[in-house]
VEXBA-47018 format. One record per atom (N, C-alpha, C): residue number from 0; residue in one letter; atom name; x, y, z. Coordinates in steps of 0.2 Angstrom, whole numbers. Layout:
BEGIN
<pos:NUM	code:a	site:CA	u:X	v:Y	w:Z>
...
end
This chain:
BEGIN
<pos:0	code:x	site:N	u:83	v:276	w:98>
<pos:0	code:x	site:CA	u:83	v:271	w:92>
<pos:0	code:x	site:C	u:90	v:269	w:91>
<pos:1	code:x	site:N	u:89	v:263	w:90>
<pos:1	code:x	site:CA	u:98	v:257	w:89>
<pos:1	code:x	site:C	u:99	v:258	w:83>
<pos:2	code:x	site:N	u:102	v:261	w:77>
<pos:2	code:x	site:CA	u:105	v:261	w:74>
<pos:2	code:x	site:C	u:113	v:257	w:73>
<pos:3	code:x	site:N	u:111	v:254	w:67>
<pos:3	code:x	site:CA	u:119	v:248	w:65>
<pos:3	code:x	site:C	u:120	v:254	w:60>
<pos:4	code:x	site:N	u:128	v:254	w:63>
<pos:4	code:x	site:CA	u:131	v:258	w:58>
<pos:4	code:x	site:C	u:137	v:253	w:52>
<pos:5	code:x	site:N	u:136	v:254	w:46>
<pos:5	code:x	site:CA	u:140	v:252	w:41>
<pos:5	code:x	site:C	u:145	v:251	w:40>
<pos:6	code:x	site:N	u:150	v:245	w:42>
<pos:6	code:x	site:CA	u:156	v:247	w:40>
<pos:6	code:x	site:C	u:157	v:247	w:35>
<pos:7	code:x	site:N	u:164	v:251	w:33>
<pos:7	code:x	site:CA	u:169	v:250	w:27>
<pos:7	code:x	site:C	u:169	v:241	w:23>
<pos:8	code:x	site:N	u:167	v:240	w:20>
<pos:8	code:x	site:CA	u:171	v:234	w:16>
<pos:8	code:x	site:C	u:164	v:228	w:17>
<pos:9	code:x	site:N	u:158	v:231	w:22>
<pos:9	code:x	site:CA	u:155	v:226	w:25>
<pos:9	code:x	site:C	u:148	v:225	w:18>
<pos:10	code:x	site:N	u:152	v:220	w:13>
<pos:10	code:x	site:CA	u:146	v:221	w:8>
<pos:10	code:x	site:C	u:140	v:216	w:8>
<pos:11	code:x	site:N	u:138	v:212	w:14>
<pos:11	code:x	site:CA	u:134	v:206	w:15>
<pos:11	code:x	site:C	u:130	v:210	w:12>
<pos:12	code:x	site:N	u:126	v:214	w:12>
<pos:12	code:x	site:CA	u:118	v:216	w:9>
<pos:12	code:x	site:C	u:117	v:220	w:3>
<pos:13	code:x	site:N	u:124	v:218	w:-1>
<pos:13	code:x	site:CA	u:124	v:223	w:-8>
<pos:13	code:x	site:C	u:119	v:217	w:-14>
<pos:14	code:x	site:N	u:117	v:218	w:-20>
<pos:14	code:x	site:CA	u:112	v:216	w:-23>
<pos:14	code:x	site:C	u:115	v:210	w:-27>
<pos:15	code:x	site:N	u:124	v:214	w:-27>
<pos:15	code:x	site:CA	u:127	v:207	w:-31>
<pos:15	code:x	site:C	u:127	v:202	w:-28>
<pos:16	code:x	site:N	u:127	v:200	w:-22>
<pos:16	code:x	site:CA	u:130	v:195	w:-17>
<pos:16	code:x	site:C	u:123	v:190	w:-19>
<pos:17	code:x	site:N	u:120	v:192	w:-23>
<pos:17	code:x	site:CA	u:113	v:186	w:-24>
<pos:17	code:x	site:C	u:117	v:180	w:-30>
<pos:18	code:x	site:N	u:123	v:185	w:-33>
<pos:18	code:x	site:CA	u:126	v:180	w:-39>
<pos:18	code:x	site:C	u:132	v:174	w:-35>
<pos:19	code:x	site:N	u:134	v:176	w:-29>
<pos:19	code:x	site:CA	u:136	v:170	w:-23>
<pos:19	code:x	site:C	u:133	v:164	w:-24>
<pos:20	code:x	site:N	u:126	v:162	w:-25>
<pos:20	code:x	site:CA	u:124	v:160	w:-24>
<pos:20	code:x	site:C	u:124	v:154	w:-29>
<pos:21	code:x	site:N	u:125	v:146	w:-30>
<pos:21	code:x	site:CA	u:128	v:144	w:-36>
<pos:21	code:x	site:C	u:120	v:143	w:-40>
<pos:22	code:x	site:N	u:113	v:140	w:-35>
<pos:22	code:x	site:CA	u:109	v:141	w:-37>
<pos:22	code:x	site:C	u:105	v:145	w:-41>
<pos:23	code:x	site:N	u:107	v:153	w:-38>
<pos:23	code:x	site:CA	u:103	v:158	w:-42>
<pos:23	code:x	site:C	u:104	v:160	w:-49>
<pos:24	code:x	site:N	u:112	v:159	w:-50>
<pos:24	code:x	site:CA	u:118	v:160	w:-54>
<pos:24	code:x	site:C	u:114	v:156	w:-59>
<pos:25	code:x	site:N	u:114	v:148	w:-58>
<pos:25	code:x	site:CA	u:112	v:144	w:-64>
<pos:25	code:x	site:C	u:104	v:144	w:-64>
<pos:26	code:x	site:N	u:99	v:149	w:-61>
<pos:26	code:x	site:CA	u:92	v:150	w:-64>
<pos:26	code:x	site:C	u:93	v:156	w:-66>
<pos:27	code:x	site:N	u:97	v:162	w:-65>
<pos:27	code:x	site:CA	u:99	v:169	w:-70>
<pos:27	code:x	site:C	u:99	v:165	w:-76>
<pos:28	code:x	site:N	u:105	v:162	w:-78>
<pos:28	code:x	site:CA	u:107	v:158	w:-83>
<pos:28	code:x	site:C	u:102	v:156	w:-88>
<pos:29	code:x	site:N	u:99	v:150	w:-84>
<pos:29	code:x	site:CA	u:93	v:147	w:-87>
<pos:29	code:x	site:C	u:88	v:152	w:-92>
<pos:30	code:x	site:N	u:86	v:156	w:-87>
<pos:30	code:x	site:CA	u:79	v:163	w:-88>
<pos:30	code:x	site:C	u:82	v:167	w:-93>
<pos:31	code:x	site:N	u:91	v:169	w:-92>
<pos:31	code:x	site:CA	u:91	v:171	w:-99>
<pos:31	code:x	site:C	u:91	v:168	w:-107>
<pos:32	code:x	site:N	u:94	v:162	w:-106>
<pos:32	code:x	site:CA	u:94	v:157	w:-111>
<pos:32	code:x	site:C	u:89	v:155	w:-115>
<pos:33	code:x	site:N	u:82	v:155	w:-109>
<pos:33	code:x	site:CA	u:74	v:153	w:-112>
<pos:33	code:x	site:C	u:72	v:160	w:-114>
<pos:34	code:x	site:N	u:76	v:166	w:-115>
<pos:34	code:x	site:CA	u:71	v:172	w:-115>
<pos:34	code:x	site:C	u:73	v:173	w:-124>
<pos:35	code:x	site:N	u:80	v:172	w:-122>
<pos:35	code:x	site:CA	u:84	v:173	w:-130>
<pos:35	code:x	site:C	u:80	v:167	w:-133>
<pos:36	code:x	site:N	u:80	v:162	w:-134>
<pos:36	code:x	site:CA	u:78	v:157	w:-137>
<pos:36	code:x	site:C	u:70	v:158	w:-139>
<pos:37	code:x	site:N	u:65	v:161	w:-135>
<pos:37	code:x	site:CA	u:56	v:164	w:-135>
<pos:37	code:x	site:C	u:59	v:167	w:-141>
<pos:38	code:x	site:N	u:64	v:173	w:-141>
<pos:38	code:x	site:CA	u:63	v:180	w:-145>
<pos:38	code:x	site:C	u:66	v:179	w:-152>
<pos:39	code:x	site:N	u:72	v:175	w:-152>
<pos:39	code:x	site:CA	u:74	v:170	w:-158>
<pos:39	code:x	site:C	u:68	v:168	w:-160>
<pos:40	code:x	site:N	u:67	v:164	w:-158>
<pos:40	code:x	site:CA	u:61	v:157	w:-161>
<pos:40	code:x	site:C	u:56	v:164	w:-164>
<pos:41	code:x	site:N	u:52	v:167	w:-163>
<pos:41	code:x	site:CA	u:48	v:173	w:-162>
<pos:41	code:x	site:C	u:51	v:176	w:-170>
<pos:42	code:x	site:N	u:55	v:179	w:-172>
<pos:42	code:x	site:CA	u:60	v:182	w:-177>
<pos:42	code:x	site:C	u:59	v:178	w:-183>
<pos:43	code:x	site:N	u:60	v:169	w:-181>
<pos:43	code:x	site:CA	u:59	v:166	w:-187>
<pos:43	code:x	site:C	u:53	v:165	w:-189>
<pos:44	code:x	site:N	u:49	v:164	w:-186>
<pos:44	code:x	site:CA	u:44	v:163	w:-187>
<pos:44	code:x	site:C	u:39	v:170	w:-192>
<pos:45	code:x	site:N	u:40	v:175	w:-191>
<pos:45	code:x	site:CA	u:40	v:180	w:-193>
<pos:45	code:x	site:C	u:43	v:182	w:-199>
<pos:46	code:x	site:N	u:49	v:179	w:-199>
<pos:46	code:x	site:CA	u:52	v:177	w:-206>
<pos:46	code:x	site:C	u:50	v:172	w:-212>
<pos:47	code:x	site:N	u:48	v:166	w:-208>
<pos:47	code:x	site:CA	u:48	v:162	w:-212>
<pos:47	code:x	site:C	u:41	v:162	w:-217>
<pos:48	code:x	site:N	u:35	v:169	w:-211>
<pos:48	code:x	site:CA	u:30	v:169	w:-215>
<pos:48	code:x	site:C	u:30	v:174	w:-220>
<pos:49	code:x	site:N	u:34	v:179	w:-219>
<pos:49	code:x	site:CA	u:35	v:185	w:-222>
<pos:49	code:x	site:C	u:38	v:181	w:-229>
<pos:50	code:x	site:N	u:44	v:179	w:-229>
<pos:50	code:x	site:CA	u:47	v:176	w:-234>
<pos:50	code:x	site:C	u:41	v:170	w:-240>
<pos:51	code:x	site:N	u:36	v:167	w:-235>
<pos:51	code:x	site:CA	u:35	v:162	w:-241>
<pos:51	code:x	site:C	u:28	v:167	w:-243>
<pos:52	code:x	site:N	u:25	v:174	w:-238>
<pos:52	code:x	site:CA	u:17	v:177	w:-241>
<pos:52	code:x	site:C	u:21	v:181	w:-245>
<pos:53	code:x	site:N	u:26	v:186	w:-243>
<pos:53	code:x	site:CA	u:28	v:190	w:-244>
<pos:53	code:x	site:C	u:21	v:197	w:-243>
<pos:54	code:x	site:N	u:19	v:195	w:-237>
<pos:54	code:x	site:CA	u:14	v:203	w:-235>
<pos:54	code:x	site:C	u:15	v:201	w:-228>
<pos:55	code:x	site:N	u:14	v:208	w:-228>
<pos:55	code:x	site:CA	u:13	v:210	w:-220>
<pos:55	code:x	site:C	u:6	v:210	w:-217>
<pos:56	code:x	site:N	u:2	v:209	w:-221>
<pos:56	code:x	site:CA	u:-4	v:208	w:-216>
<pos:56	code:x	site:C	u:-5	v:200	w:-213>
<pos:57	code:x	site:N	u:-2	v:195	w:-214>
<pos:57	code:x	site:CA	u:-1	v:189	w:-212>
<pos:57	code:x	site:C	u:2	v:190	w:-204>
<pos:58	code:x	site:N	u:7	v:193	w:-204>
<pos:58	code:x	site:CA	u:10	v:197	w:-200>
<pos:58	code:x	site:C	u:7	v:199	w:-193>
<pos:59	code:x	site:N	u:4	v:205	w:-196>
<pos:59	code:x	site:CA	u:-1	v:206	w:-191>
<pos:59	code:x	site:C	u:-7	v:204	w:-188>
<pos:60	code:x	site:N	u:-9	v:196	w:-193>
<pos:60	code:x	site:CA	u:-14	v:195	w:-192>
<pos:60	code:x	site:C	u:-10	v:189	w:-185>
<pos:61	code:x	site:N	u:-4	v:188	w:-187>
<pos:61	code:x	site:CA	u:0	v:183	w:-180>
<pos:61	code:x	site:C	u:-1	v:188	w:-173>
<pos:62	code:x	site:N	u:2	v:193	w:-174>
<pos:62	code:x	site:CA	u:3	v:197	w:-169>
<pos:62	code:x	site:C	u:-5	v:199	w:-165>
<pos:63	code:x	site:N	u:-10	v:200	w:-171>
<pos:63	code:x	site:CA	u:-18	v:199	w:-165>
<pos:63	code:x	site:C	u:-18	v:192	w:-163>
<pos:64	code:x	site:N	u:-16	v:186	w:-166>
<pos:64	code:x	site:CA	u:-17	v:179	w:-162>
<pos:64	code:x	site:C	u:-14	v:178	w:-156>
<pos:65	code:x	site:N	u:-7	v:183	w:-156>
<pos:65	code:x	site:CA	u:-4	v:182	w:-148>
<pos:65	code:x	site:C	u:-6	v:184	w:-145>
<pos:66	code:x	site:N	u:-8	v:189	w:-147>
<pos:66	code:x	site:CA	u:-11	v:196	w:-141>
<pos:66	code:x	site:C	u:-18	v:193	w:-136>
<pos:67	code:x	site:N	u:-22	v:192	w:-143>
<pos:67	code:x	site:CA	u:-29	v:192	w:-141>
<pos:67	code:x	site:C	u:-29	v:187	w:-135>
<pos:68	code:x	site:N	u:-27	v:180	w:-135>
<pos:68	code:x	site:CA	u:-28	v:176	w:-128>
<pos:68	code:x	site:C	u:-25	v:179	w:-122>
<pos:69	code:x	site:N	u:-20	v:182	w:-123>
<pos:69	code:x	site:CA	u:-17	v:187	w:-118>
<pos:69	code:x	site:C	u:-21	v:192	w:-116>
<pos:70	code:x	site:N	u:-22	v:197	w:-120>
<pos:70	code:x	site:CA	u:-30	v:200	w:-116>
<pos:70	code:x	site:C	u:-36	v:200	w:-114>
<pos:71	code:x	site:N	u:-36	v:193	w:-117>
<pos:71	code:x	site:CA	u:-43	v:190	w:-113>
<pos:71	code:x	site:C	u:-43	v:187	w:-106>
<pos:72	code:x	site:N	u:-37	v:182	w:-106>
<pos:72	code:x	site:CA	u:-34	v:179	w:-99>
<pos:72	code:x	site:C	u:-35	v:185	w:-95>
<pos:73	code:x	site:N	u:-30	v:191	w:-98>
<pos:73	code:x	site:CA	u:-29	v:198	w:-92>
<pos:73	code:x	site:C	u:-34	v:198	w:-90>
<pos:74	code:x	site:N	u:-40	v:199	w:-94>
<pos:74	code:x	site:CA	u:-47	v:204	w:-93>
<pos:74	code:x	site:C	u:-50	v:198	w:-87>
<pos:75	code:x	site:N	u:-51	v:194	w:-91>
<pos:75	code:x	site:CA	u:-56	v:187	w:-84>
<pos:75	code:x	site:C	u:-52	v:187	w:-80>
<pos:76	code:x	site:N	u:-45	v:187	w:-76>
<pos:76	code:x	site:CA	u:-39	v:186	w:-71>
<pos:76	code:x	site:C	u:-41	v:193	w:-68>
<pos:77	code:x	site:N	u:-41	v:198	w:-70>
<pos:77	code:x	site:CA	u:-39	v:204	w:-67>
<pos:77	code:x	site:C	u:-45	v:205	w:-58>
<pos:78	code:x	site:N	u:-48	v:203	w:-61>
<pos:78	code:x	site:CA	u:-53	v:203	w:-53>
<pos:78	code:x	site:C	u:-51	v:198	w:-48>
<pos:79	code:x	site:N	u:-48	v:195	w:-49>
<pos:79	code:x	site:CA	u:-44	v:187	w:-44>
<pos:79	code:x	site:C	u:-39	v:191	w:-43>
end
């Protein structure tokens, strides 16, 4: 069996060399920028309800409204 042996210093196949790339670099970028901005936006929103009911059950009645389309797509997706 042909084994390639490794040189010293030769890092073409390490995980960073993906951030070389100018394009990956500005979609990392991107995905993290839309991710902070989902969970900000998400915070206020939670805030803004909290502050004008002052109850946490408004709260949680948000949190079954995201859920619930989420595990119903899961559930009818799940066999595809």
């Amino acid at each position: 069996m042909l084994q390639t042996v490794k040189k010293r210093g030769d890092d073409r196949n390490m995980p960073i060399n993906v951030f070389r790339n100018r394009n990956f670099r500005s979609l990392w970028f991107v995905t993290i920028v839309s991710a902070s901005g989902y969970a900000v936006g998400n915070v206020v929103i939670e805030w803004i309800i909290y502050a004008t009911t002052h109850t946490a059950l408004l709260l949680t009645l948000l949190g079954v409204a995201e859920f619930v389309p989420m595990l119903t797509i899961g559930v009818l997706r799940a066999p595809w």
